[in-house]
C-alpha positions in Angstrom: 52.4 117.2 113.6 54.2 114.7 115.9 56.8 115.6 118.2 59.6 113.5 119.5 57.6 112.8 122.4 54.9 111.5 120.3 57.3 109.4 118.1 58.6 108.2 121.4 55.4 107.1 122.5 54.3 105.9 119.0 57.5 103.7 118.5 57.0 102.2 122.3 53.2 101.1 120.9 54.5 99.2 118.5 58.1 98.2 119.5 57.0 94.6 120.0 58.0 94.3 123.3 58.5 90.9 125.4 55.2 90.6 127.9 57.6 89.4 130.7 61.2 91.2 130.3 59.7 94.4 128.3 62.7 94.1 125.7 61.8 95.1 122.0 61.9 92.4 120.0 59.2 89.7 121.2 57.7 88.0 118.2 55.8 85.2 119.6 54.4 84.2 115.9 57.6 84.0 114.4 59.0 82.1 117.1 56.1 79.7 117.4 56.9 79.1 113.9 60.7 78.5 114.2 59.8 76.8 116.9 57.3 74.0 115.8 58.4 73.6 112.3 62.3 72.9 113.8 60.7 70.4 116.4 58.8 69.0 114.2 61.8 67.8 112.1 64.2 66.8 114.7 61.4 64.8 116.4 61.6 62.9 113.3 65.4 62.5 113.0 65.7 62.1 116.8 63.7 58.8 116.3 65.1 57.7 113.9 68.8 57.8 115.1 67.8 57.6 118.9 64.4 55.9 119.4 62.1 57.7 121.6 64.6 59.1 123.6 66.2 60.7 120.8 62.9 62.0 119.7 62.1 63.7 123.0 65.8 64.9 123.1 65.4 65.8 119.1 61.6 67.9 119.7 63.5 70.0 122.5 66.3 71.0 120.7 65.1 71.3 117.6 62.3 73.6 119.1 65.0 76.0 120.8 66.7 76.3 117.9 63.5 76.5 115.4 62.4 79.0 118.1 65.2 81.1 118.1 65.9 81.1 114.4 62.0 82.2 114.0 62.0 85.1 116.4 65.3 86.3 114.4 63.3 86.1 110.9 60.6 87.6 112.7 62.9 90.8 113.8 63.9 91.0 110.0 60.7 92.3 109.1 58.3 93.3 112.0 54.4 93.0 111.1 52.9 95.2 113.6 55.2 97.5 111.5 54.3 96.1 108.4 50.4 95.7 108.6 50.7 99.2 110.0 52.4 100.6 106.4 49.5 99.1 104.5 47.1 99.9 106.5 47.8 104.0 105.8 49.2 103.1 102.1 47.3 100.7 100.5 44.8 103.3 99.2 47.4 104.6 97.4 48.7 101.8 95.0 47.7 101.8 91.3 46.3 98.4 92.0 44.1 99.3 94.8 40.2 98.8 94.2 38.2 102.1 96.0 35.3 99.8 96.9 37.5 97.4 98.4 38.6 97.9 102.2 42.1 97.6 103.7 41.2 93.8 105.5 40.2 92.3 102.1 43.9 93.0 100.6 45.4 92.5 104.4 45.8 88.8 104.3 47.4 89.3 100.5 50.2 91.7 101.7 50.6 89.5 104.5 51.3 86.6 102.7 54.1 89.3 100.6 56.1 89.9 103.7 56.2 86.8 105.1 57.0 84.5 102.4 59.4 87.0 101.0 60.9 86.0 104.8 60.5 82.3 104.4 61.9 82.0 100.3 64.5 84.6 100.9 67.0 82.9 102.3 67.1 80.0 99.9 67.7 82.6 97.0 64.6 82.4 95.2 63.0 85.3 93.7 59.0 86.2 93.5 59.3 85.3 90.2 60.8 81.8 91.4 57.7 81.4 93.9 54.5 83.3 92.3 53.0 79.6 91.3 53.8 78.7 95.4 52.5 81.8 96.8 49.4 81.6 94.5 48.6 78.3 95.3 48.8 78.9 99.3 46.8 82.4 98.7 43.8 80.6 96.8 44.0 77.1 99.7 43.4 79.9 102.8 41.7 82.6 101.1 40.5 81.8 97.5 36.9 81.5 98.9 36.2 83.7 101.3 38.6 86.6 100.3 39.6 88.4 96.5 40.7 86.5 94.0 44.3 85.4 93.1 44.1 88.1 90.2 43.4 91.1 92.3 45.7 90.1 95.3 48.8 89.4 93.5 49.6 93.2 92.8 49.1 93.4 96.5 51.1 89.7 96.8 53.9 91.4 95.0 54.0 94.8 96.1 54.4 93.5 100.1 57.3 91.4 98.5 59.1 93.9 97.2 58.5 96.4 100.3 60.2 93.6 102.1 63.1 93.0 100.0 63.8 96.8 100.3 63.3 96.9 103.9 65.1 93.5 106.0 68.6 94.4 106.6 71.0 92.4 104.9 
């Protein structure tokens, strides 16, 4: 049985904390993601309305901002947290193959949480996305990992998890 002490030390483990200032909170994939997809598009803009200038100008800001905005997502639902759940539950779900390990159906409930993240906030539903989330599961893991047909319980069930966990 844990104690408090043992929560306390459990919850420092995986508390996500910032390498440099120790604050909870660091998620360095979720702001790298923010961060390059934002620059990405105000480097664009910023050279059209400003030239090069304006694209160096543009790539900065955007990348702040794109950063910022990421690590916020990222604090909505935390992974370590997440890939932790599934981890000790995935055995569990109805859907769940015996003779299939917890790394074959990791990168299916991974792709759950996070695009339920990304579609989220423009108000789509799974049902709105499946065809999306299908087509992105079967382009980076189609060949070397399950099928689409066994991971999109697992797709789904990560998805759902998320919806009933980000604070809204």
């Amino acid at each position: 049985m844990n104690t408090n002490k043992e929560n306390r030390v459990d919850d420092q483990k995986n508390a996500n904390r910032d390498p440099i200032s120790g604050e909870h909170g660091s998620h360095p994939v979720g702001t790298g993601v923010g961060a390059a997809g934002a620059g990405v598009v105000a480097t664009a803009v910023g050279a059209v309305v400003g030239g090069p200038v304006g694209a160096g100008i543009g790539a900065v800001a955007g990348s702040v901002i794109g950063g910022l905005a990421g690590k916020s997502t990222a604090e909505n639902i935390n992974p370590t947290f997440e890939d932790s759940y599934w981890r000790d539950n995935h055995s569990s779900r109805p859907y769940a193959d015996p003779d299939l390990a917890y790394e074959d159906y990791q990168p299916a409930y991974r792709l759950g949480y996070e695009s339920y993240d990304r579609y989220e906030r423009t108000g789509q539903e799974y049902k709105d996305v499946e065809l999306d989330l299908r087509r992105d599961y079967e382009r980076t893991h189609g060949e070397k990992g399950m099928s689409w047909d066994k991971a999109r319980n697992a797709v789904k069930d990560a998805w759902d998890r998320a919806a009933n966990t980000v604070k809204k």
